[in-house]
Z-matrix of the N, CA and C atoms (Angstrom, degrees):
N
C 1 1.454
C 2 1.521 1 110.22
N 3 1.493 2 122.50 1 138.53
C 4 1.440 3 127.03 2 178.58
C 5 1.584 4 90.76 3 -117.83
N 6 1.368 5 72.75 4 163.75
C 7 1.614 6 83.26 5 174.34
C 8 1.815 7 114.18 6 -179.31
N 9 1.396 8 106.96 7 -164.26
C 10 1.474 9 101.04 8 170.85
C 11 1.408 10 113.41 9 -127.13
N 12 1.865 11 100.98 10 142.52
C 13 1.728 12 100.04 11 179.38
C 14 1.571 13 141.03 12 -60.44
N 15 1.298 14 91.27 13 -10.93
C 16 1.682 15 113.93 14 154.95
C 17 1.427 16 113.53 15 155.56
N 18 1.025 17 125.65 16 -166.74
C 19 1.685 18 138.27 17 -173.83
C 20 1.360 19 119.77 18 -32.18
N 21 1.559 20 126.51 19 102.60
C 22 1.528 21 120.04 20 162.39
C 23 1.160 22 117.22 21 -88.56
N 24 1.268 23 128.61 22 178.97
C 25 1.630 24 149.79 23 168.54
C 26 1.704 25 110.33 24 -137.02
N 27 0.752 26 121.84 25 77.08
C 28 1.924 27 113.28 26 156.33
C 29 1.566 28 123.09 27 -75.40
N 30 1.265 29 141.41 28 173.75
C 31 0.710 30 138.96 29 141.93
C 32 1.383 31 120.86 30 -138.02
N 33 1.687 32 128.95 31 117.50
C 34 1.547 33 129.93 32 169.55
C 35 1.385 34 126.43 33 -90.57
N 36 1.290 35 121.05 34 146.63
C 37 1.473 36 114.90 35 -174.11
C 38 1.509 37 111.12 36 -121.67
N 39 1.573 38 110.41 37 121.28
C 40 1.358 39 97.51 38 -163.25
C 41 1.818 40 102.02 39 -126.46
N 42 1.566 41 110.64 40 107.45
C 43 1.661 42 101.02 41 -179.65
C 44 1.578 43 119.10 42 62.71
N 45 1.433 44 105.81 43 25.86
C 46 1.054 45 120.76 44 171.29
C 47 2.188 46 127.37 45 99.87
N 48 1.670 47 90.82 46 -30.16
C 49 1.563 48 109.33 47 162.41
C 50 1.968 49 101.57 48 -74.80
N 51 1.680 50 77.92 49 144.09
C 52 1.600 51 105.20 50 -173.75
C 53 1.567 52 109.08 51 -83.60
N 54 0.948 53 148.81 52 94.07
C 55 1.868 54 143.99 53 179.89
C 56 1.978 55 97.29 54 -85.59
N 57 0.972 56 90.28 55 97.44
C 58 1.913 57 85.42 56 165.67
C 59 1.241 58 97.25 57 -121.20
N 60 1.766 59 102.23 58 127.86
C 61 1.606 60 115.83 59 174.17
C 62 1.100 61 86.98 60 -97.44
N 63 1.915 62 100.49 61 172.20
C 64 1.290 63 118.31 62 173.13
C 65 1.389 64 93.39 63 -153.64
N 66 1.772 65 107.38 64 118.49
C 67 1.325 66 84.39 65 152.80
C 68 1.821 67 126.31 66 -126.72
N 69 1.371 68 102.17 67 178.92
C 70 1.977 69 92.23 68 -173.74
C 71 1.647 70 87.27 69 -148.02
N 72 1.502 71 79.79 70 139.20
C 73 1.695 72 113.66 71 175.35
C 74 1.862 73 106.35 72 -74.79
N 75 1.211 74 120.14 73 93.15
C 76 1.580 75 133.14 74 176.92
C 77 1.689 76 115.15 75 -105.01
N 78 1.560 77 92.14 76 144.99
C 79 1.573 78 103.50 77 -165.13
C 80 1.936 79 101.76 78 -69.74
N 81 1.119 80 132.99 79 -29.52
C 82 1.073 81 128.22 80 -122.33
C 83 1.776 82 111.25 81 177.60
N 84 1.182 83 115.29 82 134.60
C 85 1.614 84 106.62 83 179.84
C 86 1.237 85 110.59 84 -47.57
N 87 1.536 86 131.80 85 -48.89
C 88 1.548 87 129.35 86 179.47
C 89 1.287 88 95.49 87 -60.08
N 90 1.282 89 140.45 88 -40.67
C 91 1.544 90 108.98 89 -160.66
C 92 2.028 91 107.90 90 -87.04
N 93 1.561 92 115.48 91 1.31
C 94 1.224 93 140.15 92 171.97
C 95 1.600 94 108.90 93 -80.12
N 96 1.315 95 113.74 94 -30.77
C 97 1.502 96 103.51 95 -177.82
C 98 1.283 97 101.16 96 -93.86
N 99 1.682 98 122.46 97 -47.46
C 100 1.353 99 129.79 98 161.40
C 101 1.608 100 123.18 99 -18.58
N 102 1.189 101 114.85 100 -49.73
C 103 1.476 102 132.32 101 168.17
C 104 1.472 103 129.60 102 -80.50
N 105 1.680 104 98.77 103 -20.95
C 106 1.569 105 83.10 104 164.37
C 107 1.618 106 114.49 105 -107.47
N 108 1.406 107 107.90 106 -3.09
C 109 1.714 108 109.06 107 160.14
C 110 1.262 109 122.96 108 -58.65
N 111 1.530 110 100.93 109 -46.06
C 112 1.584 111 105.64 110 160.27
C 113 1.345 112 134.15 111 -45.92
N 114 1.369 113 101.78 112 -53.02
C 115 1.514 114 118.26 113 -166.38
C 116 1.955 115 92.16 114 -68.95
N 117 1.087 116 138.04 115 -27.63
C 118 1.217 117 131.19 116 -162.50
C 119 1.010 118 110.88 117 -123.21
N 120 1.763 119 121.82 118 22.57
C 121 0.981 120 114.95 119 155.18
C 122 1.653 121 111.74 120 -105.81
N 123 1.068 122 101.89 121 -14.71
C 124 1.835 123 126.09 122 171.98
C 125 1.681 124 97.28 123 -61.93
N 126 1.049 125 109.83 124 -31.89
C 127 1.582 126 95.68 125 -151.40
C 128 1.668 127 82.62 126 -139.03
N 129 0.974 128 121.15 127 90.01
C 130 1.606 129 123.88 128 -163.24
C 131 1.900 130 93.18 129 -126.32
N 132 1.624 131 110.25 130 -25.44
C 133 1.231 132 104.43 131 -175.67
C 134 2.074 133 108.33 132 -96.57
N 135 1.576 134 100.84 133 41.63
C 136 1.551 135 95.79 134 -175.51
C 137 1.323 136 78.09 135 -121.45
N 138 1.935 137 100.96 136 161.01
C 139 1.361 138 116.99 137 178.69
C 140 1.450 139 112.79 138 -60.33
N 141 1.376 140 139.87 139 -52.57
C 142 1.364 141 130.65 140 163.40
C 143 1.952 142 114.04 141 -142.59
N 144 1.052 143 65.74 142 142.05
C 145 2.182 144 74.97 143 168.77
C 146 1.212 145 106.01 144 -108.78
N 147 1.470 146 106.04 145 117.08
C 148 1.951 147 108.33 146 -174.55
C 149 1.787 148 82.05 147 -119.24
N 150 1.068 149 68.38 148 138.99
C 151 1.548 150 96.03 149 177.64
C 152 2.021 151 129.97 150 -127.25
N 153 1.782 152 115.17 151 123.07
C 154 1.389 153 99.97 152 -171.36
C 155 1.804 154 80.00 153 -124.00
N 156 1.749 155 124.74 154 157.67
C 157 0.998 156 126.61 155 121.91
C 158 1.404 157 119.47 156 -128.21
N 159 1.475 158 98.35 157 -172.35
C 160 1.449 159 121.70 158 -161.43
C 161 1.583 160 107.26 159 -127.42
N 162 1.203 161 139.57 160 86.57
C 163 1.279 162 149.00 161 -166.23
C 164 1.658 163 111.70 162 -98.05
N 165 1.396 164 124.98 163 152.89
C 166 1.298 165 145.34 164 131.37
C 167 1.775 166 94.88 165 101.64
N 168 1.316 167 107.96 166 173.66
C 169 1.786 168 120.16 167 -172.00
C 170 1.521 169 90.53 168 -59.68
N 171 1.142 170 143.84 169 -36.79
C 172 1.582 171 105.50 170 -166.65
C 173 1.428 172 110.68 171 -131.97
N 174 1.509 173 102.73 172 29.00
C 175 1.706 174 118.78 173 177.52
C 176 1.615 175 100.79 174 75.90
N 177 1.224 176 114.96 175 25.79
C 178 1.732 177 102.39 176 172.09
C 179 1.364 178 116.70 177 -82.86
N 180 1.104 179 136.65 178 19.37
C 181 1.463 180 114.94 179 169.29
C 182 1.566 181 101.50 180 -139.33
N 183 1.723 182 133.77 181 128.93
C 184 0.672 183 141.50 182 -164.55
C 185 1.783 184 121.73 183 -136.44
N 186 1.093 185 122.31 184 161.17
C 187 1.599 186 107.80 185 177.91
C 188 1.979 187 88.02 186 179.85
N 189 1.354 188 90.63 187 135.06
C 190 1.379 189 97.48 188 149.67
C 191 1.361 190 124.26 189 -150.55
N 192 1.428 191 132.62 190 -163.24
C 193 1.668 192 119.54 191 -165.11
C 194 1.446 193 99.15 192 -167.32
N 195 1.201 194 115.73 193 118.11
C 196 1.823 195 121.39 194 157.21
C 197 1.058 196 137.06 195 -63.55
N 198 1.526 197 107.74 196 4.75
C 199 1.517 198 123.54 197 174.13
C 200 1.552 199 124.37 198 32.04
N 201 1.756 200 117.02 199 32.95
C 202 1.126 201 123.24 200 -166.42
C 203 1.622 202 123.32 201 108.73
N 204 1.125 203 118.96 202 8.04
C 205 1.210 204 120.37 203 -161.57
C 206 1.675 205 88.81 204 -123.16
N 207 1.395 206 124.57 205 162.95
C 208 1.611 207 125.45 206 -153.59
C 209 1.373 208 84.61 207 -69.80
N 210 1.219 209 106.74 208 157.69
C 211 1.985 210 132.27 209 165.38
C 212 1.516 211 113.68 210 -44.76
N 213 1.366 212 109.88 211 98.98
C 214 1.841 213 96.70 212 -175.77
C 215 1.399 214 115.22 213 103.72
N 216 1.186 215 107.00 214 -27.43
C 217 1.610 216 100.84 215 165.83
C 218 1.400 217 152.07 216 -94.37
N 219 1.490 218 101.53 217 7.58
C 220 1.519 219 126.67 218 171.67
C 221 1.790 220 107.76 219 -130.59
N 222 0.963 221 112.88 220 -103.82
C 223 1.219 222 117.45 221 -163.38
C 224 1.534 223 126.11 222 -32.85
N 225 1.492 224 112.06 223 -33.97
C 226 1.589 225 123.47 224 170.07
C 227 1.537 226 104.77 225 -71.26
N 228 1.096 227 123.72 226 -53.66
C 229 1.474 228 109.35 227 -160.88
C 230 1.891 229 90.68 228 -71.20
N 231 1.046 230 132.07 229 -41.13
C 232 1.572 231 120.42 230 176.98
C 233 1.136 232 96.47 231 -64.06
N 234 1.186 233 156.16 232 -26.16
C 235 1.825 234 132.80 233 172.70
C 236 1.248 235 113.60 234 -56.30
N 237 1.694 236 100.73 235 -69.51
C 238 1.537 237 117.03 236 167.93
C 239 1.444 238 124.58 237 -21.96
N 240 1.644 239 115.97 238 -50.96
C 241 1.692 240 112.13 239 169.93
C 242 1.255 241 110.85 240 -77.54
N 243 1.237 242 128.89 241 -26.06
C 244 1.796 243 129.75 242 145.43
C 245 2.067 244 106.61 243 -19.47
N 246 1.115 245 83.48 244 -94.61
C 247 1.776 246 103.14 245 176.51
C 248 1.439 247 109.69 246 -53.18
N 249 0.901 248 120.98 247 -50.25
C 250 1.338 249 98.35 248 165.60
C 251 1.941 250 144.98 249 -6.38
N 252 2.163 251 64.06 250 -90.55
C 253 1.739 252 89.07 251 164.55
C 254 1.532 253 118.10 252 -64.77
N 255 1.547 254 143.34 253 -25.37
C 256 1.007 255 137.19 254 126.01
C 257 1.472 256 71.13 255 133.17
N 258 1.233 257 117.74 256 62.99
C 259 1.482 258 127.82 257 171.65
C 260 1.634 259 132.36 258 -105.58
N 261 1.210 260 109.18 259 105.25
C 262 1.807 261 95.44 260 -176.56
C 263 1.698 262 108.57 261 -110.25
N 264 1.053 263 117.13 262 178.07
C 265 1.897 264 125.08 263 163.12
C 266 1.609 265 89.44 264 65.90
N 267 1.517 266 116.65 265 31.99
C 268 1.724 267 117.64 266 165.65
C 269 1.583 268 106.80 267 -125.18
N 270 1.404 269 123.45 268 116.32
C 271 1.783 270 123.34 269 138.98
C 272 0.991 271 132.10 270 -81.20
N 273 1.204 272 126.87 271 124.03
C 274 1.395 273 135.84 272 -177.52
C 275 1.534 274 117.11 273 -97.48
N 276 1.848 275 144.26 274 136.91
C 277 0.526 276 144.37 275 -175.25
C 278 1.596 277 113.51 276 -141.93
N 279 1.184 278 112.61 277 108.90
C 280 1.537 279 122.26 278 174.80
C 281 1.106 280 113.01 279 -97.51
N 282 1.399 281 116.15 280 110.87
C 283 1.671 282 121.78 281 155.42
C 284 1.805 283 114.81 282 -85.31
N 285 1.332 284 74.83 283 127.22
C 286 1.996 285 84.63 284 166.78
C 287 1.376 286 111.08 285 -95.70
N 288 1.169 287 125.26 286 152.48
C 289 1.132 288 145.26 287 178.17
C 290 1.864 289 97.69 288 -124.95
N 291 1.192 290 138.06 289 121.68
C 292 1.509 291 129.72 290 -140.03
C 293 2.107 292 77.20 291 -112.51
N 294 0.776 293 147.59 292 111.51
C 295 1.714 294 150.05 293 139.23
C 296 1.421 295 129.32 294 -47.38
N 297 1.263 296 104.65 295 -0.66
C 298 1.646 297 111.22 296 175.98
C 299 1.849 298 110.19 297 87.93
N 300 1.037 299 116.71 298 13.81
C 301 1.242 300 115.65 299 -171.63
C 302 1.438 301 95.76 300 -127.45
N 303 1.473 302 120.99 301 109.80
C 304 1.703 303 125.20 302 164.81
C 305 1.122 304 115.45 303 -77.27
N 306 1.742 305 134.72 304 106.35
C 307 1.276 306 160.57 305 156.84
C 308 1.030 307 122.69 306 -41.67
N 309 1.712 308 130.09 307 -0.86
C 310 1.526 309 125.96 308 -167.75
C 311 1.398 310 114.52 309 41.54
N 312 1.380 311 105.10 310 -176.88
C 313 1.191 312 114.26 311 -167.98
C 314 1.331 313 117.14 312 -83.42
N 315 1.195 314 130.95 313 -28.97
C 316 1.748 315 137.59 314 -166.90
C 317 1.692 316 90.55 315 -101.43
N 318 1.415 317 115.08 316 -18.30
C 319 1.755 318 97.42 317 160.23
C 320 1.221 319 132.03 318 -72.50
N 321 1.605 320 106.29 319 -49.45
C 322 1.674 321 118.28 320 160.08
C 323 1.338 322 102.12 321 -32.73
N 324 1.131 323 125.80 322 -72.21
C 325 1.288 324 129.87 323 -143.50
C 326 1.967 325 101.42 324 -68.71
N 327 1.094 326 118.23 325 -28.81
C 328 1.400 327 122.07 326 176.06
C 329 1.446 328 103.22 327 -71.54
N 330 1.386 329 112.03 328 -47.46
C 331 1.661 330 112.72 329 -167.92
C 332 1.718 331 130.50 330 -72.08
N 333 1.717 332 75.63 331 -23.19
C 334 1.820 333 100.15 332 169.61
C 335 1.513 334 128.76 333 -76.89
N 336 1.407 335 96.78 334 -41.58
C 337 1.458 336 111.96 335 152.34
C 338 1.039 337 133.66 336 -80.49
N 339 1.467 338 117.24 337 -10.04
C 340 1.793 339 118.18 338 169.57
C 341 1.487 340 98.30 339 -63.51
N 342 1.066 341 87.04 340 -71.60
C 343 1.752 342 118.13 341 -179.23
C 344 1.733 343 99.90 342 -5.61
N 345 1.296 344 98.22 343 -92.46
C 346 1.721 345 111.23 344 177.15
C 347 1.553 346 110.38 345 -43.57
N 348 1.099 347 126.40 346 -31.93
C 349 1.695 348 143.49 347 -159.40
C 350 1.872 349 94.88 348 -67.73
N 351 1.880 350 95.81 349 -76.19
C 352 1.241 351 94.73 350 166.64
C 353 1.581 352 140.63 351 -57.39
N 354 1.382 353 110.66 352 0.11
C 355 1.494 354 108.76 353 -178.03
C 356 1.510 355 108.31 354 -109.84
N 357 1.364 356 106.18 355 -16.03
C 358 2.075 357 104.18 356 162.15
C 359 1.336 358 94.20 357 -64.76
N 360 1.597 359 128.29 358 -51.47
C 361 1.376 360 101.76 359 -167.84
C 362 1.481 361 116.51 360 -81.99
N 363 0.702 362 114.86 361 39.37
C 364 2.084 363 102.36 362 -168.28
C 365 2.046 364 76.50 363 -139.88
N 366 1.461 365 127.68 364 -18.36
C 367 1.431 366 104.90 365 163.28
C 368 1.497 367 129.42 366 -110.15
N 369 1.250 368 104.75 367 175.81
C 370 1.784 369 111.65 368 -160.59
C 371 2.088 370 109.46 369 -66.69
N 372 0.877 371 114.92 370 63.26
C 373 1.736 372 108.59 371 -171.75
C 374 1.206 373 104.61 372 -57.77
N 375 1.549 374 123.00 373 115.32
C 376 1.101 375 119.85 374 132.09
C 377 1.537 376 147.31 375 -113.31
N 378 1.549 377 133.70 376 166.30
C 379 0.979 378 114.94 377 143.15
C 380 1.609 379 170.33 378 -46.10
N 381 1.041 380 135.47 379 131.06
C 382 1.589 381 139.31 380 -144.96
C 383 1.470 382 96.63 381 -97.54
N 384 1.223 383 150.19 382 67.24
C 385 1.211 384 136.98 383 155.85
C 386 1.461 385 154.98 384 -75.28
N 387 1.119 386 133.35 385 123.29
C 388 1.722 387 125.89 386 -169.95
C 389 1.467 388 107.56 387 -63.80
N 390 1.806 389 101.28 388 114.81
C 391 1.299 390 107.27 389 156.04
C 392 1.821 391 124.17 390 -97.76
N 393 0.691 392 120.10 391 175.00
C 394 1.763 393 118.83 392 155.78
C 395 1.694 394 100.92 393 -117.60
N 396 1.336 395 133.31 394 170.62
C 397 1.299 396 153.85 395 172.88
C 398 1.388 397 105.85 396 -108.59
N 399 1.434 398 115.14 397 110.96
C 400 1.335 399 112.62 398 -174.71
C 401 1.458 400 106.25 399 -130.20
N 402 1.510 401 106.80 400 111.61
C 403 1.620 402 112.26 401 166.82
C 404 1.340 403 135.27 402 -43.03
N 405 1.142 404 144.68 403 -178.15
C 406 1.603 405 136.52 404 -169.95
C 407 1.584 406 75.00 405 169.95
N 408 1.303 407 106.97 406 108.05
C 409 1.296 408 143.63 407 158.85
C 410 1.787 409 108.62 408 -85.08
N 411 1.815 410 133.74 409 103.55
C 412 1.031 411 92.77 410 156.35
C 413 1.813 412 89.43 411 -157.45
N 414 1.463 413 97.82 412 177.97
C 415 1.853 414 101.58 413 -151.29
C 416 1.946 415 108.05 414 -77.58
N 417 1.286 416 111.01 415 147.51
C 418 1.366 417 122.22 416 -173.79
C 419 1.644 418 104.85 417 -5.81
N 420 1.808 419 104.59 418 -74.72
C 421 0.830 420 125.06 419 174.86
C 422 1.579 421 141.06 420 -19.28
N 423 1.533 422 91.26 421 -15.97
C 424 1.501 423 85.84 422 -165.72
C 425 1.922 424 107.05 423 -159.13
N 426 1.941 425 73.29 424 22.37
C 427 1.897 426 96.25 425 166.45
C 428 1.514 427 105.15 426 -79.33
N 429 0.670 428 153.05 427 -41.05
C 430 1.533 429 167.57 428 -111.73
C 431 1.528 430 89.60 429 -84.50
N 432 1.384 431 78.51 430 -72.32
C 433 1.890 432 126.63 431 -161.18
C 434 1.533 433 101.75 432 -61.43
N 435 1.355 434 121.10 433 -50.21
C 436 1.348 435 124.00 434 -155.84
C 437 1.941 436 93.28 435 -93.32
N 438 1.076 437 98.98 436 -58.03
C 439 2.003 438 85.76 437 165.36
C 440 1.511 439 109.99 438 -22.11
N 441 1.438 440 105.75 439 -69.71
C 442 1.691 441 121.77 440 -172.36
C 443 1.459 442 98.26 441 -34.08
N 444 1.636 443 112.00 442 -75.36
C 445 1.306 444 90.71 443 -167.31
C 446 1.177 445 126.43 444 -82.72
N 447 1.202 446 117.02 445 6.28
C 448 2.094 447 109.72 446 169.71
C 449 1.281 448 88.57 447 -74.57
N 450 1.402 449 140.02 448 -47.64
C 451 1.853 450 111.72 449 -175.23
C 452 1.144 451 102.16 450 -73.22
N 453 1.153 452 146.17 451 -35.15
C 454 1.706 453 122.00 452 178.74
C 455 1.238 454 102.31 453 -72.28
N 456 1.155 455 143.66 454 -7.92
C 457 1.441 456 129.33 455 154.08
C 458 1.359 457 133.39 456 -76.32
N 459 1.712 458 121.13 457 -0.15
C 460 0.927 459 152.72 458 -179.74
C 461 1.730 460 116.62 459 63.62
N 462 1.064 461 91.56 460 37.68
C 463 2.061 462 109.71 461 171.29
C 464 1.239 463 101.16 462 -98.20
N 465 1.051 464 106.72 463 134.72
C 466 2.075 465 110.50 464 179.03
C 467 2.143 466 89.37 465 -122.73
N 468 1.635 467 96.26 466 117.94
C 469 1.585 468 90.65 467 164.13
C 470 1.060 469 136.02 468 -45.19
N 471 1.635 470 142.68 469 159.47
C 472 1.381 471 106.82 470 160.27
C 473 1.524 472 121.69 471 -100.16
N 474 1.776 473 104.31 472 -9.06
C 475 0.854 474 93.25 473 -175.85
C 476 2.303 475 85.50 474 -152.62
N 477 1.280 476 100.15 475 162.66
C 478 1.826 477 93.87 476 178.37
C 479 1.171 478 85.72 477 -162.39
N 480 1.744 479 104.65 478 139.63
C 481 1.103 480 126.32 479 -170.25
C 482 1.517 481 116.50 480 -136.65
N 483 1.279 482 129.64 481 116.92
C 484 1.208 483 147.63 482 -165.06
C 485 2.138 484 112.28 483 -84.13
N 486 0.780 485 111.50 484 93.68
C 487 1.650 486 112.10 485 178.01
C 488 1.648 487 113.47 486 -135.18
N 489 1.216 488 127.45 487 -149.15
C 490 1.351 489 132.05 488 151.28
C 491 1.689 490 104.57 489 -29.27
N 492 1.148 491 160.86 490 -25.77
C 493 1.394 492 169.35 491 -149.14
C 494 1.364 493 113.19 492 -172.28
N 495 1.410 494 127.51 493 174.44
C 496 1.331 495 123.42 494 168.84
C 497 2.031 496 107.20 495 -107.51
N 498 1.107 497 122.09 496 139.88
C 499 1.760 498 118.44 497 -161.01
C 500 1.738 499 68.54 498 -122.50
N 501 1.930 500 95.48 499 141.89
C 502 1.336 501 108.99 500 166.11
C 503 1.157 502 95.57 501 -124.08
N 504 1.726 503 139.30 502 146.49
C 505 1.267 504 136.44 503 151.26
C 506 1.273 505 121.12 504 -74.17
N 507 1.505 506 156.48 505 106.38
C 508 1.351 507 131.49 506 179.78
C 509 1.387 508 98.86 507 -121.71
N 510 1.935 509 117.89 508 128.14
C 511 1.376 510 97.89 509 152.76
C 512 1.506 511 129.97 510 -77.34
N 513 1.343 512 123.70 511 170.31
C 514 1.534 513 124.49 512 -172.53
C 515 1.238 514 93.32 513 -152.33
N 516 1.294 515 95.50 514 146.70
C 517 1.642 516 107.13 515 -175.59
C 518 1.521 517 99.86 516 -83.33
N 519 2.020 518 118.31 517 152.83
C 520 1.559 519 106.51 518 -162.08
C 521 1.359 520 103.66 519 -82.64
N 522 1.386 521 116.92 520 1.83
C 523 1.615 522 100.02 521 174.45
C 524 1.290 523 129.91 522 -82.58
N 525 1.674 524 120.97 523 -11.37
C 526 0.626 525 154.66 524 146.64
C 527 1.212 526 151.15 525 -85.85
N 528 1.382 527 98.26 526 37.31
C 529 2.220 528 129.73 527 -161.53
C 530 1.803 529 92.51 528 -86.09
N 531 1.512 530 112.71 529 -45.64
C 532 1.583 531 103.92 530 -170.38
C 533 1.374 532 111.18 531 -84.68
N 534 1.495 533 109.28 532 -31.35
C 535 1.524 534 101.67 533 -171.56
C 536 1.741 535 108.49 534 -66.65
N 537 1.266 536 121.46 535 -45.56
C 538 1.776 537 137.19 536 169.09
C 539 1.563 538 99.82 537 -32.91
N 540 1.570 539 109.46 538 -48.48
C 541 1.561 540 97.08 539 -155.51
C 542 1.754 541 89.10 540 -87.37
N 543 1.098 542 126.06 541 -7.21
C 544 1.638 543 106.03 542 -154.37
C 545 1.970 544 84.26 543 -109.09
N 546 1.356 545 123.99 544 5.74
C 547 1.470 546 140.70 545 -174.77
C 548 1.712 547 89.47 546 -87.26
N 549 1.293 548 127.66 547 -40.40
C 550 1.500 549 135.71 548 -129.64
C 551 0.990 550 78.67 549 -108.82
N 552 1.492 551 125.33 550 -71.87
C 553 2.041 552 131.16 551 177.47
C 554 1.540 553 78.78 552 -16.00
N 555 1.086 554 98.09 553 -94.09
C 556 1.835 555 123.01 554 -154.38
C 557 1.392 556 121.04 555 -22.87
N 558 1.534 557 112.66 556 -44.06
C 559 1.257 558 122.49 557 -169.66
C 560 1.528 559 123.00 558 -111.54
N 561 1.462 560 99.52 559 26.87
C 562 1.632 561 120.86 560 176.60
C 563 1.569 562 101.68 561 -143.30
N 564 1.339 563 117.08 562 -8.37
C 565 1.511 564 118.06 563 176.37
C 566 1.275 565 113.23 564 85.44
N 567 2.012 566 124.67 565 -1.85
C 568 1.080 567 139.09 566 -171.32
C 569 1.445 568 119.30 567 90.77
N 570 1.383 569 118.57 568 8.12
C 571 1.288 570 125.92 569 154.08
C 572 1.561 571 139.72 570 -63.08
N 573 1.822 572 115.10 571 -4.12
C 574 1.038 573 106.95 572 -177.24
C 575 1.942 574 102.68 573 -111.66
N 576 1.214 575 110.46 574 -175.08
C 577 1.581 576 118.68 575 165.26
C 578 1.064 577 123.47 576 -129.62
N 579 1.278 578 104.11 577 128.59
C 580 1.877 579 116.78 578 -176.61
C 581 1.298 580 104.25 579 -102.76
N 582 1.574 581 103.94 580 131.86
C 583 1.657 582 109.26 581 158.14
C 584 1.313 583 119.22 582 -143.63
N 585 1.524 584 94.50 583 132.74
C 586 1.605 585 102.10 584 -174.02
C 587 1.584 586 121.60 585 -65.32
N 588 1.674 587 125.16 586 140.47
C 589 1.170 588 126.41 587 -179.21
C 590 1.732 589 124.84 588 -120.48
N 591 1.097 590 98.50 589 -146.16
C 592 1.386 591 91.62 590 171.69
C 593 1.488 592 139.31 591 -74.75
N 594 1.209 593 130.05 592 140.66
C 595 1.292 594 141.06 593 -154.28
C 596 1.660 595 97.70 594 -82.16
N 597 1.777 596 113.25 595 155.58
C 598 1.138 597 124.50 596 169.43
C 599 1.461 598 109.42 597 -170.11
N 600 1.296 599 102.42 598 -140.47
C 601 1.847 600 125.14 599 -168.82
C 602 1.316 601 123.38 600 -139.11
N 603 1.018 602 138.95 601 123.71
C 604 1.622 603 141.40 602 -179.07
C 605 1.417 604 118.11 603 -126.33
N 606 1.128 605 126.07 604 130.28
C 607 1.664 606 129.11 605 174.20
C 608 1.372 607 97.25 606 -73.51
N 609 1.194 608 98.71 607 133.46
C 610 1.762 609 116.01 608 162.05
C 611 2.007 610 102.77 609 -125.30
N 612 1.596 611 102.64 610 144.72
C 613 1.861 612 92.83 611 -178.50
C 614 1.942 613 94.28 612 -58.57
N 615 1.118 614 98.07 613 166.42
C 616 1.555 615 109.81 614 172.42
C 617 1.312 616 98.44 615 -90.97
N 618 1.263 617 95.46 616 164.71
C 619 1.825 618 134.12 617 -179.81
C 620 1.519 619 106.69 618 -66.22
């Protein structure tokens, strides 16, 4: 899954009309319509808010709208740079600001899609990856040491807990469930205990 690290703002200027995209990182089609009701009720005094997103784990659910602007010339070409970039769990919302200059139809359609084009790149894309949370159980003695090297390994806990033993939380990505634990053997001499937990998601920057 790609996606974005949260909320952009661009703004393009085309022949004198204002194109400001916006886009926002949403859980879910409701939280996609949720956001562009918002967004257009904020901005209710612009010539149109066309709006495309890109919903669900493998970009299957989609919709966008020209909000007044000719059939085909807003809202599709902003999906399209959606899919493109191979982007899901993003809505996009372009307000026009109209400059007195009519763009035809194959202009819209460039300016609508610039619009969105330039604001994937001006935000943070990352990747959606499956981690699990895997404990590392290991004794006072040899917390010190073993902290040390999960940050020189560049794992940050999320959480470590001090009792009878010291409990580290680390997520790990699942492709990487055996190599982590056979890292941990290694770098405690086989003195500590790993146990696997609950499953989730982690941003990594994209490729």
């Amino acid at each position: 899954m790609r996606t974005i690290s949260g909320t952009v703002t661009h703004e393009t200027q085309v022949r004198r009309s204002r194109f400001v995209c916006t886009l926002a990182r949403v859980a879910d089609e409701a939280a996609a319509v949720e956001f562009i009701a918002r967004h257009r009720r904020a901005h209710r005094d612009a010539t149109h808010n066309c709006t495309a997103y890109v919903v669900g784990e493998s970009g299957e659910i989609t919709k966008s709208s020209d909000d007044g602007e000719p059939s085909g010339t807003a809202g599709v070409p902003m999906l399209e740079v959606l899919v493109r970039n191979g982007l899901t769990g993003v809505a996009a919302v372009v307000t026009r600001y109209f400059g007195g200059v009519k763009l035809g139809a194959g202009g819209l359609v460039r300016a609508y899609g610039q619009a969105v084009a330039e604001a994937v790149e001006a935000a943070a894309v990352v990747e959606r990856v499956p981690v699990v949370t895997v404990t590392v159980e290991v004794e006072h003695a040899l917390a010190g040491r073993f902290l040390g090297d999960l940050h020189g390994a560049g794992r940050q806990p999320s959480d470590v807990r001090y009792g009878g033993a010291v409990e580290a939380d680390v997520a790990v990505a699942a492709a990487e469930l055996a190599e982590f634990e056979a890292w941990v053997a290694g770098v405690t001499a086989g003195r500590a205990r790993s146990r696997r937990g609950a499953s989730g998601f982690m941003d990594v920057p994209a490729a």
